[in-house]
KEVO-180114 format. One record per residue (C-alpha): x, y, z. Coordinates in steps of 0.05 Angstrom, whole numbers, padded with zeros to 5 digits, always signed. Layout:
<kelos>
+--------+--------+--------+
:   east :  north :     up :
+--------+--------+--------+
:      X :      Y :      Z :
...
+--------+--------+--------+
</kelos>
This chain:
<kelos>
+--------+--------+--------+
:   east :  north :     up :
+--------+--------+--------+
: +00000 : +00000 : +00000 :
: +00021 : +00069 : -00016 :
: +00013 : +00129 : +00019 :
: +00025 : +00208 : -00014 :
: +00018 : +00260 : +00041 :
: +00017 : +00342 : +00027 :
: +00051 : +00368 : +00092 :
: +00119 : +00393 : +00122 :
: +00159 : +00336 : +00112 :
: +00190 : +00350 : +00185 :
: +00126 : +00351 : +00218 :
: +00101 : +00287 : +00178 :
: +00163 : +00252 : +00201 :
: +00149 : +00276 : +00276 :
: +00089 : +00235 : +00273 :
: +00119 : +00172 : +00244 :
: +00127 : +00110 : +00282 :
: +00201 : +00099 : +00309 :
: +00235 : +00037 : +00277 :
: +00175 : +00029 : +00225 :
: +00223 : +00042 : +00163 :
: +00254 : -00004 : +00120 :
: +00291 : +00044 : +00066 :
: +00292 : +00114 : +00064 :
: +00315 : +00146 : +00002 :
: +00317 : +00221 : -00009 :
: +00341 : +00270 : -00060 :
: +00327 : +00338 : -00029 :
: +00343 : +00416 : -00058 :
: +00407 : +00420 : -00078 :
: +00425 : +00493 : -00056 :
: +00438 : +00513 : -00128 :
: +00413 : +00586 : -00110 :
: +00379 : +00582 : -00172 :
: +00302 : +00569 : -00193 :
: +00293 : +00491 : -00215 :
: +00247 : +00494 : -00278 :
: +00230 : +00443 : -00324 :
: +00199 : +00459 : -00390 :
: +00147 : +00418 : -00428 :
: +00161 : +00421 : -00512 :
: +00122 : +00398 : -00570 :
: +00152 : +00405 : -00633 :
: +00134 : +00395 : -00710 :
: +00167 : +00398 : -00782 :
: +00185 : +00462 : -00805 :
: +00224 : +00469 : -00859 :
: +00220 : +00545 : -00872 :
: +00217 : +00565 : -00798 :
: +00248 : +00517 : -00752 :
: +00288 : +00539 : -00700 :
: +00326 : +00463 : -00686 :
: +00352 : +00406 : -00730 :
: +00328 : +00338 : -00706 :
: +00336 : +00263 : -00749 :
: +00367 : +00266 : -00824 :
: +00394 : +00333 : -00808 :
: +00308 : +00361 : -00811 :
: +00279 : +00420 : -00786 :
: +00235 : +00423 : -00725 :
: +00196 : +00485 : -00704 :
: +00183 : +00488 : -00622 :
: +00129 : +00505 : -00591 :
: +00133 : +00514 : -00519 :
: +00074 : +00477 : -00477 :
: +00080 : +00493 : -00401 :
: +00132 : +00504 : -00341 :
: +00140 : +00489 : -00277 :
: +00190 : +00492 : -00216 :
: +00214 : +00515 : -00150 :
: +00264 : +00550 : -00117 :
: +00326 : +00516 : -00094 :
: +00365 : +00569 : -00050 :
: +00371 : +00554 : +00026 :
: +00406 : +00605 : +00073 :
: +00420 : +00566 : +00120 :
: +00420 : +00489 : +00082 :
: +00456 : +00429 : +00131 :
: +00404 : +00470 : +00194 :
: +00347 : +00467 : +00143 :
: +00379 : +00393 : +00137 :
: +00395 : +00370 : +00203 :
: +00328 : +00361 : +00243 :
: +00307 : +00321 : +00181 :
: +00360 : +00281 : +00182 :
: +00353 : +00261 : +00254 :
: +00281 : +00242 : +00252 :
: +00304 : +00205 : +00198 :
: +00348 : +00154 : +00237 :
: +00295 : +00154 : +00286 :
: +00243 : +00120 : +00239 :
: +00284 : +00073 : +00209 :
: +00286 : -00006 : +00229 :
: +00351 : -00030 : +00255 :
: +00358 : -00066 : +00191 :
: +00351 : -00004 : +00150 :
: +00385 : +00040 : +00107 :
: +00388 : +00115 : +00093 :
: +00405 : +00144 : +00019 :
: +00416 : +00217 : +00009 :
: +00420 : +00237 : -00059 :
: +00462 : +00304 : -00078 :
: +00508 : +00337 : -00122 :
: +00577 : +00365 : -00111 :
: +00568 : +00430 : -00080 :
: +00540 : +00403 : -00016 :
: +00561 : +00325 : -00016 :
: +00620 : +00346 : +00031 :
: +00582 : +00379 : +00092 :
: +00530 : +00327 : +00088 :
: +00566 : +00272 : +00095 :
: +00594 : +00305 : +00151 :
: +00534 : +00325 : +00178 :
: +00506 : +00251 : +00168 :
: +00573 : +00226 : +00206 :
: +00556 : +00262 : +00268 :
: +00479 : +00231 : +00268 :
: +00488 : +00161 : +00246 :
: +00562 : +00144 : +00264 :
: +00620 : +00142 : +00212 :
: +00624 : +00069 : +00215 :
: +00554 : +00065 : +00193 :
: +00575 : +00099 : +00128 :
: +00576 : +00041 : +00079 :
: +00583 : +00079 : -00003 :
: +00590 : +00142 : -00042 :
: +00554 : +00113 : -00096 :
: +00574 : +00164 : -00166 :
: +00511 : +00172 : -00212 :
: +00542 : +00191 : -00288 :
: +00510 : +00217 : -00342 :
: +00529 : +00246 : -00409 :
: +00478 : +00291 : -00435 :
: +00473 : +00369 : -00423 :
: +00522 : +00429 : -00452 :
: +00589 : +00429 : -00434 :
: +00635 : +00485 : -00393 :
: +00688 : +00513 : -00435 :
: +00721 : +00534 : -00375 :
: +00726 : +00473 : -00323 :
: +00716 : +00407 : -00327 :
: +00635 : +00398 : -00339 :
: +00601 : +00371 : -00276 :
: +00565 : +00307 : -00298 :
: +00549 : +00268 : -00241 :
: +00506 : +00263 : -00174 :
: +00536 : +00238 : -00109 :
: +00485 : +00185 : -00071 :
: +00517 : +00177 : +00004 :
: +00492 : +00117 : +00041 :
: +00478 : +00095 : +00111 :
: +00463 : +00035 : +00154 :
: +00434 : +00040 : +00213 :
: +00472 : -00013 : +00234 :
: +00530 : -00037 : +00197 :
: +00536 : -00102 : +00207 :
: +00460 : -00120 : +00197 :
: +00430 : -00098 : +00133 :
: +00393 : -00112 : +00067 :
: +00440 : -00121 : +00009 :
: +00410 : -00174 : -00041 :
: +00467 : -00187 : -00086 :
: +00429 : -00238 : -00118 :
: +00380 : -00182 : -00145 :
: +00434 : -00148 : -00177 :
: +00427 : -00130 : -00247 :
: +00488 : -00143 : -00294 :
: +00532 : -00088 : -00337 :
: +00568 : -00105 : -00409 :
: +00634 : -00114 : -00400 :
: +00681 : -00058 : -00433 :
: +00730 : -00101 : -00470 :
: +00687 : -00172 : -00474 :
: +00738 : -00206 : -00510 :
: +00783 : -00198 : -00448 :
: +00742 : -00240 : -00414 :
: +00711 : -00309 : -00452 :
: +00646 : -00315 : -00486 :
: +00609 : -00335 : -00424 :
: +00631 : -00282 : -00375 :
: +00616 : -00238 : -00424 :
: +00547 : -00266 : -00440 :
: +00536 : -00261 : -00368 :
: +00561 : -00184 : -00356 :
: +00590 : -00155 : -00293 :
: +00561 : -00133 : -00233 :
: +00563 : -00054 : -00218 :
: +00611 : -00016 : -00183 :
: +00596 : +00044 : -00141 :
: +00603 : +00087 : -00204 :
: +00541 : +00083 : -00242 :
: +00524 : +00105 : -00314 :
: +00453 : +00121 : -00331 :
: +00419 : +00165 : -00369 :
: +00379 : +00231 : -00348 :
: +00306 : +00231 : -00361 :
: +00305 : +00262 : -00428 :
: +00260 : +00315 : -00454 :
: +00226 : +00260 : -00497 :
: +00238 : +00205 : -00448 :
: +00168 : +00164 : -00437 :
: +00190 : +00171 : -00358 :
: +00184 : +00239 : -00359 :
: +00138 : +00277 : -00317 :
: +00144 : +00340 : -00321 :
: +00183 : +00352 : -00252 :
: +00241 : +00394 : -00262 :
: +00290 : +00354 : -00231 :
: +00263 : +00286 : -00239 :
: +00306 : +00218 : -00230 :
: +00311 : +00162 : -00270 :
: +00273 : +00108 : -00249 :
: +00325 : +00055 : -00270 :
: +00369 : +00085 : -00215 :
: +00321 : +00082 : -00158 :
: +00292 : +00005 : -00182 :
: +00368 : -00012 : -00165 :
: +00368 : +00018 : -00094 :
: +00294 : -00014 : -00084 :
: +00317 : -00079 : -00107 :
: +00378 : -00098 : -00085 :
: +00364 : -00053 : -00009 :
: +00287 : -00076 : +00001 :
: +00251 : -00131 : +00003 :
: +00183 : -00145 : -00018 :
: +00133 : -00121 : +00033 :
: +00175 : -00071 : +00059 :
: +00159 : +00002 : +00078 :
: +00203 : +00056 : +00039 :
: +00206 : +00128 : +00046 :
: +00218 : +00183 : +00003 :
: +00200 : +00253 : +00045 :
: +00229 : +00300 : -00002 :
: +00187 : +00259 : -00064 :
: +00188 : +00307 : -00120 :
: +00164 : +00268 : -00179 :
: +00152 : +00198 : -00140 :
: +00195 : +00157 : -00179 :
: +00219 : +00123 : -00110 :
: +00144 : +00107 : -00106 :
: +00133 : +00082 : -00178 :
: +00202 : +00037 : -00162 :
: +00169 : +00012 : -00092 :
: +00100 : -00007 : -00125 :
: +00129 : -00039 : -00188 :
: +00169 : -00089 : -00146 :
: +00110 : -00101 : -00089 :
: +00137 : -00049 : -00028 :
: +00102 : -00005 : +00013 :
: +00114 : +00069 : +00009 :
: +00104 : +00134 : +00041 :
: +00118 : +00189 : -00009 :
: +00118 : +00269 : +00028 :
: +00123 : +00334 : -00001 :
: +00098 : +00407 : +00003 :
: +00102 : +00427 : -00067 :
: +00026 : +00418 : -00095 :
: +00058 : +00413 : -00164 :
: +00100 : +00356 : -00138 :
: +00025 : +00324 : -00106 :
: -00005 : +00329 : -00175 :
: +00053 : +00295 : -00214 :
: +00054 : +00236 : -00157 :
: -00024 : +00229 : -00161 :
: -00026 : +00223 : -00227 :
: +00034 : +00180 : -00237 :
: +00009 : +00130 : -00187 :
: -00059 : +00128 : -00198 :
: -00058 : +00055 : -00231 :
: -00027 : +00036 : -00155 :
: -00087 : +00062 : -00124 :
: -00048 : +00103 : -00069 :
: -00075 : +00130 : -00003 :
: -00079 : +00211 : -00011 :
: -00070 : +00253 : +00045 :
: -00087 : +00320 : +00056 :
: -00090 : +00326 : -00023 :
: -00167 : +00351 : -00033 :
: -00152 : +00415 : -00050 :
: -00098 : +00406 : -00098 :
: -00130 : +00348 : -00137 :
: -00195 : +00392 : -00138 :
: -00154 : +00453 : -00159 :
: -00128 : +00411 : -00225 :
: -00195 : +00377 : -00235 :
: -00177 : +00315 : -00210 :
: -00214 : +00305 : -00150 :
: -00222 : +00234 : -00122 :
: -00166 : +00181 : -00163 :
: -00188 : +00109 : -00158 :
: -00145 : +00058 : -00186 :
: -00149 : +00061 : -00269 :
: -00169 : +00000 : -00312 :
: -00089 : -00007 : -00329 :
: -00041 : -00061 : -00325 :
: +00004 : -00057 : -00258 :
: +00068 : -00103 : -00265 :
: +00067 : -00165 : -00222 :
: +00105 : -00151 : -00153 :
: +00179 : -00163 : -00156 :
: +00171 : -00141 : -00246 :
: +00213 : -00081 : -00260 :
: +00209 : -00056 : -00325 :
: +00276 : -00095 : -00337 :
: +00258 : -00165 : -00325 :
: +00319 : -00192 : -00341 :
: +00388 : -00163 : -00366 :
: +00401 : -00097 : -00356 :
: +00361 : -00047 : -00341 :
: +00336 : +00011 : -00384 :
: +00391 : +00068 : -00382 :
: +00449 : +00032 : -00353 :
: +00515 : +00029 : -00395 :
: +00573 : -00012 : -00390 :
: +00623 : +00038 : -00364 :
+--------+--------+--------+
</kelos>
């Protein structure tokens, strides 16, 4: 069962049952000081007007469809942080594990920061997300990659399913034998995956959206089915869409209606519990979302199946 909750995330965690968590994953702000937008496109052939080049070197006029956003600048970010993050550890099971997703601006001070609440020895990875997509600085080395720092709450009892873990092509297969190669590797803690595209099928919407190859991997080889997961800075829900697909329980939090509206309506063949979420879902003309007439994967079915999964390379 799922749950999406409009509220403060601190005061929703305040009223969450200690040790009820099983995985918490989280990919707050990230303090860029700027405003986080994400703009919807449609475009069509033009071949007098177009203002973009697409397949067979074509022209493509764009027509801009909506935005949306927030603002992403925190005065004072590891205190806005830090009360969070404590409730945090006081939720999860023994068992459990805490992911904080971030870039490289504030990586440093949280891990710090996460240190001095759960323990260094319960730090376990820096786990390097890598993409390849975006422009490219001319005058420093182009930042193309997201740090994901995780914790166990107790390091020498927690979920790691290795045999869940999807496999990666090998770089130089011939190196190797036919059947190794056949087989692929497992991952490092560098992984490459692609960004939710402009035209991606994934995409939402939410301006800073994650792939939901990325977070199928945490819920996989971190959960089991059955468990509870929690995502309390949700954004777009893909840590929800992840938890439903492979049969966990989720509690998804945010205070960004926009965010509420995306989750509702990407859920809604999941048939999630809504709460406090009247007003926005009557603002948008949704109102009351029972569970569409749609096909939900079987519990424990990512998208994958078998192989590798959607977006992963073999880097």
């Amino acid at each position: 069962m799922g749950r999406i909750i409009h509220g403060d995330n601190l005061e929703v965690l305040r009223s969450l049952q200690a040790d009820s968590i099983d995985l918490i994953y989280i990919d707050p702000p990230f303090n860029t000081g700027k405003r986080q937008t994400r703009t919807r496109i449609t475009t069509v052939r033009d071949d007098t007007n177009g203002d973009r080049v697409g397949f067979q070197d074509r022209s493509y006029r764009t027509t801009k469809v909506s935005s949306s956003g927030y603002d992403d600048a925190f005065d004072d970010y590891l205190g806005f942080l830090e009360p969070r993050f404590v409730e945090a550890r006081r939720v999860l099971k023994a068992n459990g594990s805490f992911f904080l997703h971030v870039d490289y601006r504030e990586v440093h001070y949280c891990k710090v920061l996460l240190d001095g609440i759960f323990g260094r020895d319960s730090f376990m990875n820096e786990i390097i997300w890598a993409y390849d997509f975006g422009g490219r600085s001319k005058t420093r080395w182009p930042a193309k990659h997201d740090n994901i720092l995780w914790y166990a709450e107790d390091p020498g009892n927690y979920t790691f399913n290795y045999a869940e873990m999807d496999r990666i092509p090998y770089l130089a297969p011939g190196l190797v034998g036919a059947k190794k190669a056949a087989r692929g590797k497992t991952p490092t803690d560098v992984w490459w995956h692609t960004i939710v595209g402009t035209s991606s099928k994934e995409k939402t919407g939410y301006a800073t959206q994650k792939p939901l190859g990325v977070l199928t991997r945490i819920v996989k080889i971190h959960s089991h089915p059955g468990d509870l997961l929690l995502d309390f800075f949700a954004g777009s829900g893909t840590l929800g869409e992840a938890a439903a697909r492979l049969g966990r329980d989720y509690i998804l939090i945010d205070n960004n209606p926009q965010a509420i509206a995306i989750m509702a309506r990407r859920l809604r063949a999941y048939g999630p519990e809504l709460i406090n979420c009247d007003e926005i879902l009557e603002q948008i003309g949704i109102g009351d979302l029972e569970p569409e007439q749609a096909k939900v994967p079987q519990s424990g079915a990512a998208e994958e199946a078998e192989g590798i999964p959607p977006g992963f390379s073999g880097h």
